[in-house]
N, C-alpha and C positions, 0 to 999 in steps of 0.2 A: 754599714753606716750607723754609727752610734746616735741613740736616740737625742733631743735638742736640750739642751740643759734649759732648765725652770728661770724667770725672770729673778725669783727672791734668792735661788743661790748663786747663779752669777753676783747680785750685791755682795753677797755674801764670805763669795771669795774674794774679790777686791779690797773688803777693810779684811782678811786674813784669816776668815774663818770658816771651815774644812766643811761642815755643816754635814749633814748625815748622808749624804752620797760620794763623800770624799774617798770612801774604799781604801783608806789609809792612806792615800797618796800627799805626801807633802804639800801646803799649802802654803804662797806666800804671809809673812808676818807683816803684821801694822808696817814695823817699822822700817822692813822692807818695800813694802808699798810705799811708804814714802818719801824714802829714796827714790824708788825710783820714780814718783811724780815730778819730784825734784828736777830729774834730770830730764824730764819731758817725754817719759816711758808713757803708755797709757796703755792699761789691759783692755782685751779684743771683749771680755766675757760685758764689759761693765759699758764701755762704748756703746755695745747694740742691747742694752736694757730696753733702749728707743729707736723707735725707726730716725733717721738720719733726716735733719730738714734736704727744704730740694735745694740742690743748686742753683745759686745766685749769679743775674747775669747784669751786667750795663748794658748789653743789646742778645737777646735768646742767642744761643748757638755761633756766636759771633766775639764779643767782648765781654768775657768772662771778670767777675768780682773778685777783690781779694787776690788777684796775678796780674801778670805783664803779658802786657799783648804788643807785638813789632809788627809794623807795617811799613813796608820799604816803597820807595819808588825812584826813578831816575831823577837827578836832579830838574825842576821845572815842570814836572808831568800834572802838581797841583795837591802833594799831601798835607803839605802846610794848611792850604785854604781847607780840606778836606776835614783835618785836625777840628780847625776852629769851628767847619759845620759842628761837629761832635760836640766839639764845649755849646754852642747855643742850644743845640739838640738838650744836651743835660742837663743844661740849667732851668732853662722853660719845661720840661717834660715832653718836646716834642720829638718828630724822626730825624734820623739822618741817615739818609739816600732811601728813604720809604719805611726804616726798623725800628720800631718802636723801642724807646727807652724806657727798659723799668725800675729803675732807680735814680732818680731824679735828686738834684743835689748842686752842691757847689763844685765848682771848677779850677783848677789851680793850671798855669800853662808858664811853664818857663822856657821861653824863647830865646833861643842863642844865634840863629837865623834872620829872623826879621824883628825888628826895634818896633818901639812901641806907634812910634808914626805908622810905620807898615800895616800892623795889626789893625789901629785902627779904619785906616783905610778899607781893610776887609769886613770886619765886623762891621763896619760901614753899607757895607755893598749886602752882605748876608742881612743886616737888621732890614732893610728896604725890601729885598724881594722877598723875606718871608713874613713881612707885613705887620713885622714888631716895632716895640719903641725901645729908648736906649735906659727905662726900668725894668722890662725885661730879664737884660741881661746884668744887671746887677749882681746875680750869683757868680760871675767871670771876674778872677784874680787875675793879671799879667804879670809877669817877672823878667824884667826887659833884663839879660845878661848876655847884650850882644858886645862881643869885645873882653869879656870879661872873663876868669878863671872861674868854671863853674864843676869841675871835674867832681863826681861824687865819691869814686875810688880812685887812687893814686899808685901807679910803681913809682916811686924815686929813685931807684936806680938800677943798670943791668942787673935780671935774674932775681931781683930782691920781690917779697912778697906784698903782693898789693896791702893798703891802706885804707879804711873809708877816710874821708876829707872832712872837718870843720865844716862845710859849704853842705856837706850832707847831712852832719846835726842841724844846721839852719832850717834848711828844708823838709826834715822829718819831723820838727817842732812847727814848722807853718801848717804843714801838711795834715798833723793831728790838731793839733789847735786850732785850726778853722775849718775840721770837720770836711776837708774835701773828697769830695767822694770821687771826681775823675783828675789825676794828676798826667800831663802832657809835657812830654818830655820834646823840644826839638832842637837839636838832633841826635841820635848815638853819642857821634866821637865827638861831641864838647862834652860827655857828662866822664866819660871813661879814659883815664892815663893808662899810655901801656900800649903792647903792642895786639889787638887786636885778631893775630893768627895764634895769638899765646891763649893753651885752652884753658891752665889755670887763671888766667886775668880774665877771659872772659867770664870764666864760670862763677870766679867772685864777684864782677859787676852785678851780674844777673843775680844772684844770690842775694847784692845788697837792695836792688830792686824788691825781690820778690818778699822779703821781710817785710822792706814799708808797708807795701801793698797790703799786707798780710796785720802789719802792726796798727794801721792807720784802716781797714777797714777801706780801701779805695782802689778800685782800677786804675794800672797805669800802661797809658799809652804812648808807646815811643817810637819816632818817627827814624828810617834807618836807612840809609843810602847801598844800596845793592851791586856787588864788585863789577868789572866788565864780566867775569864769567857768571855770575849771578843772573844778569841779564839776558846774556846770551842763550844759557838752559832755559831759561823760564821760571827759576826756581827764587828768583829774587834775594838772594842771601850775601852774606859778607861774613868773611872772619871764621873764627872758629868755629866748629859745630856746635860749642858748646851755648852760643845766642839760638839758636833754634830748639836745645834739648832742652835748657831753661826756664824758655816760655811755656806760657799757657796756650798760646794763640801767637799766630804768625798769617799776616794780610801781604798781599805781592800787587801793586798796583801797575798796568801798562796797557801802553795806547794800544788802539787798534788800527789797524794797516789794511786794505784792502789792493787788488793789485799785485803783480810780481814784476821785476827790474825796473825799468825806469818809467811803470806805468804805475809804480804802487805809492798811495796816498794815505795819509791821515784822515781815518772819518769822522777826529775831533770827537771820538768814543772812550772812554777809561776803562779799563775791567779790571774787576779786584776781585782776587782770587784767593783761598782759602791754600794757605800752606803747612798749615799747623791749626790741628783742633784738638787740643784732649776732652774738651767735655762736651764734645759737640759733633757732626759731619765738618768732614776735613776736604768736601770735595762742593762748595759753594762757590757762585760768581754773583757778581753784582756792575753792571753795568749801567755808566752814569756819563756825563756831559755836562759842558760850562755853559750856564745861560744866566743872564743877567747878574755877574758877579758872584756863582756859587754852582756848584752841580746837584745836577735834580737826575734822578733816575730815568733810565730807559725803558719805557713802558714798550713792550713789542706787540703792533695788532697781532688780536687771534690767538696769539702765546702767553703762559703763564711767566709773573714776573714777581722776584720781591713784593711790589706793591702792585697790589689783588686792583684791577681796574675794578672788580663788585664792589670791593671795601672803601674805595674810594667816592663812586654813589653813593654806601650808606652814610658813610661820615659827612656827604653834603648835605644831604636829604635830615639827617641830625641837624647838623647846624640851620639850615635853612628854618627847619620848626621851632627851633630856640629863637629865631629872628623874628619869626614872625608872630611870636606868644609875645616878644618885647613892642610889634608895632611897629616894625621897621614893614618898608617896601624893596623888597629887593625885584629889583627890572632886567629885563632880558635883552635889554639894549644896550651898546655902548655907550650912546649918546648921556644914557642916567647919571655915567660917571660916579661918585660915592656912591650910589645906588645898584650902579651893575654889581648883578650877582654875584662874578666869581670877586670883583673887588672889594664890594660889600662883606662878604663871608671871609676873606684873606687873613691869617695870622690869628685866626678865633681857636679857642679851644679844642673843637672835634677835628678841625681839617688845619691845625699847625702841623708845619713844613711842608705842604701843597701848594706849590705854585699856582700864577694866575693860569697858566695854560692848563693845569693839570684840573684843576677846576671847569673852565671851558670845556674840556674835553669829556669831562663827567656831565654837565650841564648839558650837554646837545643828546651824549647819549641815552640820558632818562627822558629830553622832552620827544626825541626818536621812540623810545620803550613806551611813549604816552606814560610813564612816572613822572613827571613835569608837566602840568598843565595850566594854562592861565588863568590867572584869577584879577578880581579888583579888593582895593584897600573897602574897608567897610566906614567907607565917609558920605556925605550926602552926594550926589549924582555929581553936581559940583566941582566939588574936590575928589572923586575917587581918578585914583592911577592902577592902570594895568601892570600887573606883576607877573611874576611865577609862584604858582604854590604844587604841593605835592597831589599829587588825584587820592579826592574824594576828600581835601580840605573845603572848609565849611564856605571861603572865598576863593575857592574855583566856580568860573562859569561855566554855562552849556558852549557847544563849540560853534555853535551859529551864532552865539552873544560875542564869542573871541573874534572873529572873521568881521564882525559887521564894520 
């Protein structure tokens, strides 16, 4: 093994010069170097002058920056709705299905599937249970092109070589121009002409894909319908091989079944499954469910999940102390209403995209762990209300003062 060439003559062979440990061996010239810059050559010696930044994600190990990421599901199974989790997730900084978003940003979604009525119906049902309002989501563009020619590559005709489309410069100019950082593609075959078992159309689609991504600085996530044999394996795919070697990232969403012949049901469960990860573990699941207009993660007693039930304590236990440095009272009761805890805390900072149950659920088990304990507001006898606070806050009481 030859010993590690020096920081300063790597530069130094890059602008084309031999430097004293050349050993007479030919060195590229300037002017060759920049040619080949030109043509998008890059020398390996001048690349690792610097360690390499890390990889950038819109969700760690999941949805990868700057690529395409497909995620299929049967028609109706709920990717659409799922989608849109994403864009609120992105735009506020919060999760979607427990994952923490770390690039926080604007949202672009052009919809060929559901019309703007639709959408907003959903984002409707999504801004209420995750306890936002409708400035929020102000970073969320729509692009209602249902009905409409939205193809971003075209064949025109047999055997002829695909096209990008006018409709694709529209959208690579909204897309850089307003700085979007997650672009939502729904679905596949509205954006792609052509016939879709054809590996060179697919692999131009994808190609033109993966340039925006790349030119525009934004993840793009596209929602992909999966053949009947797709389905069948488990493997959730359609089309040429070439939409799976393309991406960066590849999601397979389906229901769960419990049961064999005609005793077997739906347990109203979704699991989404990792089919493609190059920068990441390719063998993740995430199971989730529909509750109140949107799916919230499957937390399993006793087993480890996505979203850590520990993590979920501290992020209350966070917020709850921010509340109560501002002089709120948050109560343990229903009855308080604006006041109960988990609704009081809902849609704040530390605990965005936490349901009111997953709250509750954290709530019982810190006041169980005695990490929740009762306290009163510091008002005169009067006016003071019984709360929760954290043990060993300065308005916890003794436990014979809470009982009495």
């Amino acid at each position: 093994m030859t010993d590690p060439i020096p920081l300063e003559e790597a530069e130094r062979r890059w602008q084309g010069d031999p430097g004293p440990s050349a050993g007479g061996r030919q060195r590229p010239t300037v002017e060759g170097c920049r040619k080949a810059s030109r043509m998008g050559v890059v020398n390996a010696g001048s690349l690792l002058v610097k360690p390499p930044p890390a990889r950038r994600w819109l969700i760690q190990d999941l949805i990868p920056m700057k690529a395409t990421t497909l995620f299929s599901a049967h028609g109706g199974d709920g990717k659409s709705l799922l989608a849109l989790q994403l864009a609120v997730a992105t735009a506020t900084g919060g999760r979607w299905l427990g994952h923490e978003i770390q690039e926080r940003g604007r949202v672009g979604i052009i919809s060929c599937e559901d019309d703007t009525d639709e959408v907003r119906h959903r984002l409707w049902d999504i801004m209420g249970a995750e306890g936002l309002c409708h400035e929020d989501l102000a970073d969320i563009d729509i692009w209602d092109r249902v009905g409409a020619d939205s193809f971003l590559t075209r064949t025109s005709r047999y055997e002829a070589a695909p096209e990008v489309t006018d409709f694709a410069g529209n959208v690579t100019n909204w897309v850089i121009d307003g700085e979007i950082k997650l672009l939502i593609l729904d679905s596949l075959y509205n954006f792609m002409s052509g016939n879709q078992n054809d590996w060179s159309v697919a692999q131009f689609f994808m190609n033109t894909l993966n340039g925006l991504a790349r030119d525009a600085d934004c993840s793009i996530f596209v929602l992909w319908h999966p053949s009947q044999f797709g389905r069948s394996s488990g493997e959730g795919s359609s089309g040429a091989n070439a939409f799976h070697n393309a991406c960066r990232g590849r999601l397979f969403m389906e229901r769960e079944f419990e049961g064999e012949g005609d005793a077997k049901k739906d347990t109203g469960i979704r699991v989404i499954r990792t089919k493609k990860m190059n920068r990441g573990p390719d063998d993740q699941e995430i199971r989730c469910r529909w509750e109140d207009g949107r799916f919230v993660p499957v937390i399993p007693e006793g087993g480890k999940s996505f979203v850590d039930r520990l993590d979920i304590r501290r992020r209350l236990l966070e917020c709850l102390t921010s509340a109560l440095e501002a002089g709120e009272a948050p109560s343990p009761v229903v009855e308080a209403r604006g006041n109960y805890l988990p609704k009081l805390l809902q849609g704040r900072p530390q605990v965005r995209g936490l349901s009111i149950r997953d709250l509750e659920r954290a709530m019982q088990d810190l006041r169980a762990d005695g990490e929740l304990v009762p306290g009163v507001t510091p008002d005169r006898p009067s006016r003071q209300r019984r709360i929760l606070v954290p043990k060993g806050h300065p308005w916890a009481v003794a436990k014979q003062e809470a009982t009495a």
